[in-house]
PDB file with SEQRES, HELIX, SHEET and CRYST1 records, atoms N, CA, C and O in Angstrom:
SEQRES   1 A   71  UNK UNK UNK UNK UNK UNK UNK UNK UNK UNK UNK UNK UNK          
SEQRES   2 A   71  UNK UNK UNK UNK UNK UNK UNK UNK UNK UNK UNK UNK UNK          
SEQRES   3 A   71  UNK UNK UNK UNK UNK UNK UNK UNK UNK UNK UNK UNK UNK          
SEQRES   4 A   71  UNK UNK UNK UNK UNK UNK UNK UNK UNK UNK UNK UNK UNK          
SEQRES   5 A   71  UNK UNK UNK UNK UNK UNK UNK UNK UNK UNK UNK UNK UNK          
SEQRES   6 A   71  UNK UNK UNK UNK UNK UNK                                      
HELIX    1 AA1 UNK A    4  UNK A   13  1                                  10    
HELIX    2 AA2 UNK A   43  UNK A   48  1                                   6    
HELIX    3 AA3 UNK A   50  UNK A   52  5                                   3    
HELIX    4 AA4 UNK A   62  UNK A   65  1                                   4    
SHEET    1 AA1 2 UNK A  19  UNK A  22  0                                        
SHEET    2 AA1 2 UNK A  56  UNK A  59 -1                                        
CRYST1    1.000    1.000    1.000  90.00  90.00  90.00 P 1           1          
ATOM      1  N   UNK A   1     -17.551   5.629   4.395  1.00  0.00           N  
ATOM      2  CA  UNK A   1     -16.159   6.013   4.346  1.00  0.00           C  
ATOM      3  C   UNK A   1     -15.830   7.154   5.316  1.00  0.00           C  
ATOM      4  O   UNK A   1     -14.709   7.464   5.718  1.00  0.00           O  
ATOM      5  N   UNK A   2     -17.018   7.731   5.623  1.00  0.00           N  
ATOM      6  CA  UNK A   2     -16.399   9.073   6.377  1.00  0.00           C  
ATOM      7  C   UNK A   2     -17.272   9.069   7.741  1.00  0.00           C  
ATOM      8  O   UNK A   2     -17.759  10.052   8.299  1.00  0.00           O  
ATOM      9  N   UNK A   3     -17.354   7.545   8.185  1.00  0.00           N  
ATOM     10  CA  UNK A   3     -17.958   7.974   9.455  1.00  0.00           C  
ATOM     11  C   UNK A   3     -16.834   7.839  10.400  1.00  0.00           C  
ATOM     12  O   UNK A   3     -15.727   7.643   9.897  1.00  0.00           O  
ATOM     13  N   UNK A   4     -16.943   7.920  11.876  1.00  0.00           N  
ATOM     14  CA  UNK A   4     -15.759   7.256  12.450  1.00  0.00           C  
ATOM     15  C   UNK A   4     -14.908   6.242  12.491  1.00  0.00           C  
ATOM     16  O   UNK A   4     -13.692   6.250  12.682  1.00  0.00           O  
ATOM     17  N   UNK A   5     -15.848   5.126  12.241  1.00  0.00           N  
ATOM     18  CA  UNK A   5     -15.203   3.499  11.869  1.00  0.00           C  
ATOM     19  C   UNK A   5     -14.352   3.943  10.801  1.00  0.00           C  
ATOM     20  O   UNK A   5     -13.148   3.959  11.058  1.00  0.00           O  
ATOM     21  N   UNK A   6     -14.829   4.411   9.327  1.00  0.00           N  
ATOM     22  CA  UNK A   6     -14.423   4.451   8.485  1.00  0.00           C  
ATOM     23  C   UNK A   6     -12.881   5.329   8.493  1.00  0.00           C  
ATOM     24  O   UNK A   6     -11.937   4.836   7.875  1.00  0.00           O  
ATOM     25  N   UNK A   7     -12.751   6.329   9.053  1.00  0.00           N  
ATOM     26  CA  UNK A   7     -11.863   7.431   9.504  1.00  0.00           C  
ATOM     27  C   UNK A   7     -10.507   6.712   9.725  1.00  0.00           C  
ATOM     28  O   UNK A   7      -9.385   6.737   9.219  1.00  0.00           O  
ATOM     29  N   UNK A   8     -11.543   5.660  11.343  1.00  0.00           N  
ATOM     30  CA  UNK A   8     -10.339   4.937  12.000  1.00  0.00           C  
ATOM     31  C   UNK A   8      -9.858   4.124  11.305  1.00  0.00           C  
ATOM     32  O   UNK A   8      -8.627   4.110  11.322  1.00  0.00           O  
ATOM     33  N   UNK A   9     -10.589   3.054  10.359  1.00  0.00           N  
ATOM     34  CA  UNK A   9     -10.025   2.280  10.158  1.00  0.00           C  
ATOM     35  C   UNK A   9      -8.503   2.678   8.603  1.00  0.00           C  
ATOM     36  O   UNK A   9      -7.542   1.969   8.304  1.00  0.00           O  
ATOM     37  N   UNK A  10      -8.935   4.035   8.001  1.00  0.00           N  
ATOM     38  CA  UNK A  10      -8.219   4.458   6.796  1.00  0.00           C  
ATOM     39  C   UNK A  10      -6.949   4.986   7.701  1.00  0.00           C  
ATOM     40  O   UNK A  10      -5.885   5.084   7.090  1.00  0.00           O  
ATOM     41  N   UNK A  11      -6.954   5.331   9.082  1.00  0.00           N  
ATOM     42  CA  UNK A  11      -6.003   5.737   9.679  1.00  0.00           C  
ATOM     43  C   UNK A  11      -4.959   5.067  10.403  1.00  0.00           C  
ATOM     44  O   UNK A  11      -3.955   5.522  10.951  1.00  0.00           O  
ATOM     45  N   UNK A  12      -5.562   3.449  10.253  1.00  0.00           N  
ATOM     46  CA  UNK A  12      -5.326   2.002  10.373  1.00  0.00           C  
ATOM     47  C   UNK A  12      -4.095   1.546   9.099  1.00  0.00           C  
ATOM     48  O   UNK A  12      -2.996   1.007   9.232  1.00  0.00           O  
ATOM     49  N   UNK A  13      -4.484   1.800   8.441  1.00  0.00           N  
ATOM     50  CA  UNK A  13      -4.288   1.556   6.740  1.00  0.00           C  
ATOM     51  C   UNK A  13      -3.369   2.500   6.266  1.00  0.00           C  
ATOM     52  O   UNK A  13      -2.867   2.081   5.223  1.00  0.00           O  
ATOM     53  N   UNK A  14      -3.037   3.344   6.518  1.00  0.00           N  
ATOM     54  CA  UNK A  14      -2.737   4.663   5.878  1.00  0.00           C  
ATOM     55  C   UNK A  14      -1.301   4.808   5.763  1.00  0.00           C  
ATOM     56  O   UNK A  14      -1.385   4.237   6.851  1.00  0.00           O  
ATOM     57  N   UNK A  15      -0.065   4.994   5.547  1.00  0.00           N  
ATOM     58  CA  UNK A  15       1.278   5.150   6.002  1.00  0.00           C  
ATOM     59  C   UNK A  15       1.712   6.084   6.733  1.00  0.00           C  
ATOM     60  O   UNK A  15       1.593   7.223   6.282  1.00  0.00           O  
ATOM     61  N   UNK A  16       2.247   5.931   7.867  1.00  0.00           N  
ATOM     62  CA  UNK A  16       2.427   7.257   8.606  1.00  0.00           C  
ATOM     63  C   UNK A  16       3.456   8.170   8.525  1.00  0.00           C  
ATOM     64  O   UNK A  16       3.535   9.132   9.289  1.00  0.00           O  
ATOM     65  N   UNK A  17       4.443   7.877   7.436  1.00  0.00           N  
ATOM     66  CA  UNK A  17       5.118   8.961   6.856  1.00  0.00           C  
ATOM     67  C   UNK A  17       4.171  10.028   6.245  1.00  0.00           C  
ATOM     68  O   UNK A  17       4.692  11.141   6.175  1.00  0.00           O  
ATOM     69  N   UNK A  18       2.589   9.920   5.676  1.00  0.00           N  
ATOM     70  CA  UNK A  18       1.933  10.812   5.264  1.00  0.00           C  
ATOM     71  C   UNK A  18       0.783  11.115   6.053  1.00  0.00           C  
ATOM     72  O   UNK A  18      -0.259  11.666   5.699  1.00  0.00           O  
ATOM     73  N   UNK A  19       1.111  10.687   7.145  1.00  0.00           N  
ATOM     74  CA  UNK A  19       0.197  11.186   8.367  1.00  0.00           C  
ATOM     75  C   UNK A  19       1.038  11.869   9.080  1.00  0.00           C  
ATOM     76  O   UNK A  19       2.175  11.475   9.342  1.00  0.00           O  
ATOM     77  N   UNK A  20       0.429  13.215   9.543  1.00  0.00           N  
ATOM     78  CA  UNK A  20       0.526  14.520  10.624  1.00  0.00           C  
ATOM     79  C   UNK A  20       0.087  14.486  11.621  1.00  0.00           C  
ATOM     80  O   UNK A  20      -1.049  14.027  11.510  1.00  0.00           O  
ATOM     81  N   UNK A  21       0.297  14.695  12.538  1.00  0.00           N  
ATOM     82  CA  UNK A  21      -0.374  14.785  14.162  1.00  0.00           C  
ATOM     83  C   UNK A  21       0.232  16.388  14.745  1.00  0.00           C  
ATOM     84  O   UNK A  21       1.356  16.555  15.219  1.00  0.00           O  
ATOM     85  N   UNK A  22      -0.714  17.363  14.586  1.00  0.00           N  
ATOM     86  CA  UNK A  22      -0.545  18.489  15.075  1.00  0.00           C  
ATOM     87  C   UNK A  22      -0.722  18.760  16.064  1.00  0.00           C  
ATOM     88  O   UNK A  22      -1.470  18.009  16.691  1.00  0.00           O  
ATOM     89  N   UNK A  23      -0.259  19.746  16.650  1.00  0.00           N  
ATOM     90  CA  UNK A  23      -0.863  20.260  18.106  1.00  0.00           C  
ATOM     91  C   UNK A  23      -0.443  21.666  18.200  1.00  0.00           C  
ATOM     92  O   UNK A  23       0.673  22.140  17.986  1.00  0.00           O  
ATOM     93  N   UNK A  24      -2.004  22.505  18.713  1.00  0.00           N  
ATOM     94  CA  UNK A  24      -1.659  23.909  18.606  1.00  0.00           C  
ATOM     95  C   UNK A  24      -1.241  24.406  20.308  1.00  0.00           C  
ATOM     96  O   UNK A  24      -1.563  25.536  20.674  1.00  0.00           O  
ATOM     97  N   UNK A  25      -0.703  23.708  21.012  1.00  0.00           N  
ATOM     98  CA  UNK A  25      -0.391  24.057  22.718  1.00  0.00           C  
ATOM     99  C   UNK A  25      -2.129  24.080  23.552  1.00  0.00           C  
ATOM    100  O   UNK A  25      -3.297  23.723  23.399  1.00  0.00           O  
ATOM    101  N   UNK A  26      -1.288  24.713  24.381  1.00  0.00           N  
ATOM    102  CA  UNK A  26      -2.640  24.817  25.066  1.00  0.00           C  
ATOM    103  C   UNK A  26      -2.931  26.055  25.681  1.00  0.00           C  
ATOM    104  O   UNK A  26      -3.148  26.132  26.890  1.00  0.00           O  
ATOM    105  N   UNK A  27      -2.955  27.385  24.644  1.00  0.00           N  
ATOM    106  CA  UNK A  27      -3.211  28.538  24.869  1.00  0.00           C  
ATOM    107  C   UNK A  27      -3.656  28.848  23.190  1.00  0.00           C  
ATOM    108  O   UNK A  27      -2.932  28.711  22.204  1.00  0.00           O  
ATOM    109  N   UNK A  28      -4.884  29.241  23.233  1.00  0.00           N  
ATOM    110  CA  UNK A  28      -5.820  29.436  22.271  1.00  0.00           C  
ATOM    111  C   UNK A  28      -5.392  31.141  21.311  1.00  0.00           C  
ATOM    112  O   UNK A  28      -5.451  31.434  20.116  1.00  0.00           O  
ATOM    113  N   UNK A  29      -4.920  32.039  22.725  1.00  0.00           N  
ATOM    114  CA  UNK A  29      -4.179  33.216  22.419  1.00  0.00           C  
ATOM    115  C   UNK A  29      -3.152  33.282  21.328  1.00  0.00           C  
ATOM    116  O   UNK A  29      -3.133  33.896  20.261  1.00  0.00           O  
ATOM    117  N   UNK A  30      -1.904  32.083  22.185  1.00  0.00           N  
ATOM    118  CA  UNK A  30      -0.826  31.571  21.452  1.00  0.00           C  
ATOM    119  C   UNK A  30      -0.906  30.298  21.373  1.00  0.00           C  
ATOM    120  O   UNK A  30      -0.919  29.554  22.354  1.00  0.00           O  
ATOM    121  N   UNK A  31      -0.987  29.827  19.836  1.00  0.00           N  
ATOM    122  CA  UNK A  31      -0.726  28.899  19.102  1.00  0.00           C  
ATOM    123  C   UNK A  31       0.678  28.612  18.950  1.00  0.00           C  
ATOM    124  O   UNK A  31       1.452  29.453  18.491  1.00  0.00           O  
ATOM    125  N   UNK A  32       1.022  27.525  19.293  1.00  0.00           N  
ATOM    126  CA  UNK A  32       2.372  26.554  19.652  1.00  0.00           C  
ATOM    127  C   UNK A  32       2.219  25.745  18.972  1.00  0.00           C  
ATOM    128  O   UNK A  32       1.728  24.809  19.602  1.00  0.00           O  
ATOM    129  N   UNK A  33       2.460  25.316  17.155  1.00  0.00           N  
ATOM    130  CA  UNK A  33       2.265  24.768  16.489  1.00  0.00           C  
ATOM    131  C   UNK A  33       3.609  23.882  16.813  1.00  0.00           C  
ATOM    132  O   UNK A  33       4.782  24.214  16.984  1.00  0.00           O  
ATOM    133  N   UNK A  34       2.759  22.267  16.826  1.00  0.00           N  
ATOM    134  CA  UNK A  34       3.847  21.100  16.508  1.00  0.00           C  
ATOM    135  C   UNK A  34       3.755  19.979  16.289  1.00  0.00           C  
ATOM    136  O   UNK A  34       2.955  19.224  16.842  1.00  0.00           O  
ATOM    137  N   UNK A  35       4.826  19.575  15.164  1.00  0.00           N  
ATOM    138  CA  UNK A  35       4.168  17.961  14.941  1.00  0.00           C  
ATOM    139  C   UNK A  35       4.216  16.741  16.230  1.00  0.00           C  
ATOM    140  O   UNK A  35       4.892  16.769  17.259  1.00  0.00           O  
ATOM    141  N   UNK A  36       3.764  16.251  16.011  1.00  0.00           N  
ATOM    142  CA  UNK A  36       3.955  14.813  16.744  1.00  0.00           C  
ATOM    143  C   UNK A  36       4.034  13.945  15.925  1.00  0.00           C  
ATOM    144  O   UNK A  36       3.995  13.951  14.695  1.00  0.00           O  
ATOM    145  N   UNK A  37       4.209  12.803  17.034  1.00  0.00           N  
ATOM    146  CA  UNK A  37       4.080  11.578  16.667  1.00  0.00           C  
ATOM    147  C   UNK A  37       3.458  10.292  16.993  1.00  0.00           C  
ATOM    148  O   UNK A  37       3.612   9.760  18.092  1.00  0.00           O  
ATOM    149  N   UNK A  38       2.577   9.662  15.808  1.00  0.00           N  
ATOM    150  CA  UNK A  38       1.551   9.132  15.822  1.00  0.00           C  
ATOM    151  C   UNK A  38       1.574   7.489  17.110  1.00  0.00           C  
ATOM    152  O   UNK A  38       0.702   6.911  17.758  1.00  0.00           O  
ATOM    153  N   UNK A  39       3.380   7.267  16.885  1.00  0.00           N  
ATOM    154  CA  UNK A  39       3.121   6.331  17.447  1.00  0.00           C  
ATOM    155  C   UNK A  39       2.667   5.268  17.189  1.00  0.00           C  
ATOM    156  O   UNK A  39       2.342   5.234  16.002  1.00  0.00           O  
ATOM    157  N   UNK A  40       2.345   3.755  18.046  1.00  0.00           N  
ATOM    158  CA  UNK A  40       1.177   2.422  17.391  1.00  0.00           C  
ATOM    159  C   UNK A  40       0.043   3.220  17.713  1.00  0.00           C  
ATOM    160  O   UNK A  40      -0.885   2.413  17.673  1.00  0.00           O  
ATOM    161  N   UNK A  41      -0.452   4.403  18.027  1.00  0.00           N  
ATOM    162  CA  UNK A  41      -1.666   4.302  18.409  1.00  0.00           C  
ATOM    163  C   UNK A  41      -2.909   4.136  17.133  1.00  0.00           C  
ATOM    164  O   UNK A  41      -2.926   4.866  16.142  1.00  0.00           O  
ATOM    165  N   UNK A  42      -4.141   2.781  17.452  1.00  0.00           N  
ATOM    166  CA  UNK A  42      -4.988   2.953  16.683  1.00  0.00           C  
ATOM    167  C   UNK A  42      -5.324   4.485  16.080  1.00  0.00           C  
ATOM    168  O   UNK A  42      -5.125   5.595  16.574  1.00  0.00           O  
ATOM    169  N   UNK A  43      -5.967   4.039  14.698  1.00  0.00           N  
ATOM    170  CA  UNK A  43      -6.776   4.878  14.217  1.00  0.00           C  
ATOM    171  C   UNK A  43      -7.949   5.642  15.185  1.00  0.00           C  
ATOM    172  O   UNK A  43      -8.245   6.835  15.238  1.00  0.00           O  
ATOM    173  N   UNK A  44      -8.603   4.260  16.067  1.00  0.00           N  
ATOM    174  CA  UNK A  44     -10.119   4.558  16.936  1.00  0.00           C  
ATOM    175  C   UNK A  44      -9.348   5.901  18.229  1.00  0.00           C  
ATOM    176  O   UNK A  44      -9.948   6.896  18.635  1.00  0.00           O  
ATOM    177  N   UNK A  45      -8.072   5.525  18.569  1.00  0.00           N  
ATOM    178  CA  UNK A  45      -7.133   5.884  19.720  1.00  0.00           C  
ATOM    179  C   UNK A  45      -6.965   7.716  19.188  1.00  0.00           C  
ATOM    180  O   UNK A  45      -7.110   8.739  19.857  1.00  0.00           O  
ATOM    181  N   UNK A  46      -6.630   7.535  17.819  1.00  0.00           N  
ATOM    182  CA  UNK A  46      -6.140   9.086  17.095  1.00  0.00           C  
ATOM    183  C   UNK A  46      -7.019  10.142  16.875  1.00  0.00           C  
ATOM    184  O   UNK A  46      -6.759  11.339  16.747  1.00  0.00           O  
ATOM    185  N   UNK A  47      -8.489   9.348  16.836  1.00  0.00           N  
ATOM    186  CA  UNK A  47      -9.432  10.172  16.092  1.00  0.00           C  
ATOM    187  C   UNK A  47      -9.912  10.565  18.220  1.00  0.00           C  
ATOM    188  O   UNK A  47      -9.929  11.764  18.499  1.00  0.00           O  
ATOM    189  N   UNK A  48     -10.106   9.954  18.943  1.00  0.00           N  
ATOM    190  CA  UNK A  48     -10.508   9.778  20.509  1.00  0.00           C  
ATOM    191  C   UNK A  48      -9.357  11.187  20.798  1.00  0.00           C  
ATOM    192  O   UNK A  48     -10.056  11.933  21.484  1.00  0.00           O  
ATOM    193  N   UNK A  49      -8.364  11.695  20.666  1.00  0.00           N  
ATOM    194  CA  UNK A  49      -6.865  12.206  21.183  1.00  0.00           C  
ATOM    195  C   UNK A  49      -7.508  13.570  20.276  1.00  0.00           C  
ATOM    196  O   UNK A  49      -7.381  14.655  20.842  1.00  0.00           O  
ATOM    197  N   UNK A  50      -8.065  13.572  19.151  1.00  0.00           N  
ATOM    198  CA  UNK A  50      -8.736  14.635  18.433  1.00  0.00           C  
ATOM    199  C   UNK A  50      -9.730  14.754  19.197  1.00  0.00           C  
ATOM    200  O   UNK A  50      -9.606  15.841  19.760  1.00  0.00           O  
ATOM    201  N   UNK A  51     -10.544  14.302  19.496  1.00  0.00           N  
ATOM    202  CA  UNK A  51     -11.854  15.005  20.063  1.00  0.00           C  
ATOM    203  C   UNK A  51     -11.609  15.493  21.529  1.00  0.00           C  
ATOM    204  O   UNK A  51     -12.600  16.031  22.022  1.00  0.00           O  
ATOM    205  N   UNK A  52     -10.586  15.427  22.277  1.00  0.00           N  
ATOM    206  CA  UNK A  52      -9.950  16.024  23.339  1.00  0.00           C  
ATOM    207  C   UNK A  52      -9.951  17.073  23.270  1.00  0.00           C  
ATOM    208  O   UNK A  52     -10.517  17.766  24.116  1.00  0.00           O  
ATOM    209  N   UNK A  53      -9.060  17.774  21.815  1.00  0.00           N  
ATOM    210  CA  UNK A  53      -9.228  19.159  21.679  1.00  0.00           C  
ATOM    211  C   UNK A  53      -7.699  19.218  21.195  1.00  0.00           C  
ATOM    212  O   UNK A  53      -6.823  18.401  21.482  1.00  0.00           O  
ATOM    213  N   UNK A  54      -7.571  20.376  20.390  1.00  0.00           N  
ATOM    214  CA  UNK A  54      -6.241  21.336  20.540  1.00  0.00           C  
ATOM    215  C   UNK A  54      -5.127  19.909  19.698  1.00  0.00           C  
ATOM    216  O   UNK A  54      -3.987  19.459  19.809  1.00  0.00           O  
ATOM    217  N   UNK A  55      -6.360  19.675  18.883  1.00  0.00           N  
ATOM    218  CA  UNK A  55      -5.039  18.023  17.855  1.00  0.00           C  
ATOM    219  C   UNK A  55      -5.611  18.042  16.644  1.00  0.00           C  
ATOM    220  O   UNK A  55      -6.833  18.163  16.562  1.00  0.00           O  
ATOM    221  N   UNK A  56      -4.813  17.925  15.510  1.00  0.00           N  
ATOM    222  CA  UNK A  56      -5.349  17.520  14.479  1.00  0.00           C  
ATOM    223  C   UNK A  56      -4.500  16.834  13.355  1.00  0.00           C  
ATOM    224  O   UNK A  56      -3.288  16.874  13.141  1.00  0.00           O  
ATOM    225  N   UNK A  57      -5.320  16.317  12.831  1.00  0.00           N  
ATOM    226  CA  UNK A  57      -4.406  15.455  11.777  1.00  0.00           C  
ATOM    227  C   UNK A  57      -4.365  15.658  10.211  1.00  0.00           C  
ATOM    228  O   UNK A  57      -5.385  15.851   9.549  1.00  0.00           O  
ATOM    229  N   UNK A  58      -3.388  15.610   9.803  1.00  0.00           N  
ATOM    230  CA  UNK A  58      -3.145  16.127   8.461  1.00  0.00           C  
ATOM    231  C   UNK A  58      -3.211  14.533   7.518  1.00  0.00           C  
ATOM    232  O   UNK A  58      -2.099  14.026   7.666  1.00  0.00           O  
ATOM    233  N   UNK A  59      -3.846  13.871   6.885  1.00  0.00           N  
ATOM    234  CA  UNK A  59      -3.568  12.708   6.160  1.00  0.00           C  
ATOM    235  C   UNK A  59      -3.800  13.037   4.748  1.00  0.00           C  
ATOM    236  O   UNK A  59      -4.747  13.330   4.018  1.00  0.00           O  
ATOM    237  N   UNK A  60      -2.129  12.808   4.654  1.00  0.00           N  
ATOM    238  CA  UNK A  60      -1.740  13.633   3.309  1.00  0.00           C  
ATOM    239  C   UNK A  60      -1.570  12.163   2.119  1.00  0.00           C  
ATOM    240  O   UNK A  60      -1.050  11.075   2.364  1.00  0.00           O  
ATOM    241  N   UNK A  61      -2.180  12.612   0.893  1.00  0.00           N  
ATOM    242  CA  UNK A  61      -2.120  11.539   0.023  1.00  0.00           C  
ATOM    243  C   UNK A  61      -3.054  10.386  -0.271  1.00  0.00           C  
ATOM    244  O   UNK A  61      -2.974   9.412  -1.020  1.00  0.00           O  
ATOM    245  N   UNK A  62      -4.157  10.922   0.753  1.00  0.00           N  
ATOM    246  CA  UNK A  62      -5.512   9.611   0.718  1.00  0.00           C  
ATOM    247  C   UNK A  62      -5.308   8.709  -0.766  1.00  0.00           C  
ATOM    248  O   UNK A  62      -4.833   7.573  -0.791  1.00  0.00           O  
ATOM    249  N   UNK A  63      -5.807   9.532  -2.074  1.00  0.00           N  
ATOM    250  CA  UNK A  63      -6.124   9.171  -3.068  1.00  0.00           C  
ATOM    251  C   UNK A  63      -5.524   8.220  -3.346  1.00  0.00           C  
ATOM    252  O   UNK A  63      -5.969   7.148  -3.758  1.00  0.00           O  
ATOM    253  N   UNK A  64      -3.961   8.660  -3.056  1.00  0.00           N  
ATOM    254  CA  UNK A  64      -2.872   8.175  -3.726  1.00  0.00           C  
ATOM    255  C   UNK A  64      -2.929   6.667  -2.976  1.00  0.00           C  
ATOM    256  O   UNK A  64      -2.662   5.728  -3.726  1.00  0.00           O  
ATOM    257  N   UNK A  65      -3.114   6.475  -2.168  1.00  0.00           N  
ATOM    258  CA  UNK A  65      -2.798   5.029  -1.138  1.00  0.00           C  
ATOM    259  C   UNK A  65      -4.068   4.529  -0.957  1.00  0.00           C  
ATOM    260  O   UNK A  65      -4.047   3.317  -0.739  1.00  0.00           O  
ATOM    261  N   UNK A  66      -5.385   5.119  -0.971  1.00  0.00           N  
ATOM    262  CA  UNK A  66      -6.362   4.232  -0.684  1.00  0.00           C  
ATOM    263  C   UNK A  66      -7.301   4.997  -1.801  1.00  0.00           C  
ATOM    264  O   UNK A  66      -7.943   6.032  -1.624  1.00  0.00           O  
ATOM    265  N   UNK A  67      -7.175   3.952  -3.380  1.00  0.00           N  
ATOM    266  CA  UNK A  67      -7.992   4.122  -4.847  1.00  0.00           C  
ATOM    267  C   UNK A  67      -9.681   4.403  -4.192  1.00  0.00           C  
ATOM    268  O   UNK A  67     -10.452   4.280  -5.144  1.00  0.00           O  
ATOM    269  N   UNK A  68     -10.024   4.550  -3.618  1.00  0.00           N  
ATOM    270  CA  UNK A  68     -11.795   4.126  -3.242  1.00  0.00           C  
ATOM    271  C   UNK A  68     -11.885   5.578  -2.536  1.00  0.00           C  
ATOM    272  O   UNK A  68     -12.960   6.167  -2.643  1.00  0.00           O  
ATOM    273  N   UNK A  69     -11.079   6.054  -1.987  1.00  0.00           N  
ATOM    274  CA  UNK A  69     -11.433   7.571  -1.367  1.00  0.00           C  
ATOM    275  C   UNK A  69     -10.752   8.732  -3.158  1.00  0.00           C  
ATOM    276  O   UNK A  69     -10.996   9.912  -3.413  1.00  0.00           O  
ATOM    277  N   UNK A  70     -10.176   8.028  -3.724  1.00  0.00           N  
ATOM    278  CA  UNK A  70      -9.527   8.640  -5.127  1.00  0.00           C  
ATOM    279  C   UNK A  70     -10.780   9.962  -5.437  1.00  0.00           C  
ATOM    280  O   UNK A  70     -10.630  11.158  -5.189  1.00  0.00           O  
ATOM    281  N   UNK A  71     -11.898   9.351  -5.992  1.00  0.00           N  
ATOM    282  CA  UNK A  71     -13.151  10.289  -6.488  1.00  0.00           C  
ATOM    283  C   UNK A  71     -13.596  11.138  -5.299  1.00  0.00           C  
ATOM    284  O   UNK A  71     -14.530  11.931  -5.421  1.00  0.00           O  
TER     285      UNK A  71                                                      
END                                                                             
């Protein structure tokens, strides 16, 4: 469940009204907090855009939408 496949594919699945796509700018000094937007981009595409740097994602409500991540 929590490897990358698994990540991507719950991020596949997930509703994106309760998905976040942050971004803190690109000055580490000053943080330029802002949402984005996710867009069609795959799950494999979102988690790839995170490991770039300076992105992160908020996926709010797992439990609630996918019973198997619940416990």
């Amino acid at each position: 469940m929590f490897t990358d496949e698994g990540i991507a594919g719950l991020l596949d699945r997930h509703p994106r009204e309760d998905l976040y796509v942050m971004t803190m700018g690109s000055d580490p000094a000053r943080p330029d907090w802002r949402q984005g937007d996710p867009g069609d981009l795959s799950g494999v595409e979102l988690l790839q855009a995170v490991r770039r740097g300076r992105l992160w994602l908020n996926i709010k409500r797992v439990g609630v939408h996918h019973a198997d991540y619940a416990p």
